[in-house]
N, C-alpha and C positions, 0 to 999 in steps of 0.2 A: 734469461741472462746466464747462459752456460759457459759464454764465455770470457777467461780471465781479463784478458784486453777493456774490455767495457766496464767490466768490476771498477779497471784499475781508471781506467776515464772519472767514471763516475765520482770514484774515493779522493781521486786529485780533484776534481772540480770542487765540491766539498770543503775539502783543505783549502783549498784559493779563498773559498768564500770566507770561511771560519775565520783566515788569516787576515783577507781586509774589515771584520768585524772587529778582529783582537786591537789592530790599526789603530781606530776610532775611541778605544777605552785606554785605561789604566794599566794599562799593564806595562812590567818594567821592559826595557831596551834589552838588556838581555835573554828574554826569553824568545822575544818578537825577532833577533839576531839570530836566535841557534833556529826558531822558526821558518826564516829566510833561509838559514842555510840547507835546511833541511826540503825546504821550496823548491831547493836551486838545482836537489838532486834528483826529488821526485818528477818534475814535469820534461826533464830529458829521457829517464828513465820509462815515464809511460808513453813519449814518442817515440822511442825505439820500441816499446813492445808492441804499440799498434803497428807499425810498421813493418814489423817482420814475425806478426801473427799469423798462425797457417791458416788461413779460411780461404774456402771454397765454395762457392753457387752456381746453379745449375742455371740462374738467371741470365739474361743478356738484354741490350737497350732493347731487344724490338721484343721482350715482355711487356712493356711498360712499368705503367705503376702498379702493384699487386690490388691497392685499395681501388684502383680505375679500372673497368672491364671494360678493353678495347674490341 
């Protein structure tokens, strides 16, 4: 995982989770509020990065699948 893009996938998927766990408990409206807000900037923020992340492969469909030897 060398690259940032996927880091940042990962790190929000994560946070999605964490945040509908905190959902479920105790915890005060205020925090789970600045939590949401803080939701609302990260998951635009990691589709713009995957979206206009430089990657490049040398792959094309008529590779196939790498795990499949056609």
């Amino acid at each position: 995982m060398k690259n940032y893009a996927i880091k940042l996938v990962w790190a929000t998927t994560l946070y999605v989770f964490a945040f509908a766990v905190l959902c479920q408990t105790d915890v005060s409206y205020n925090v789970l509020v600045g939590l949401l807000l803080f939701g609302f900037l990260l998951i635009p923020y990691m589709v713009y990065t995957v979206l206009t992340d430089y990657y490049t492969t040398t792959k094309t469909f008529r590779d196939w699948y790498e795990d499949h030897a056609v």
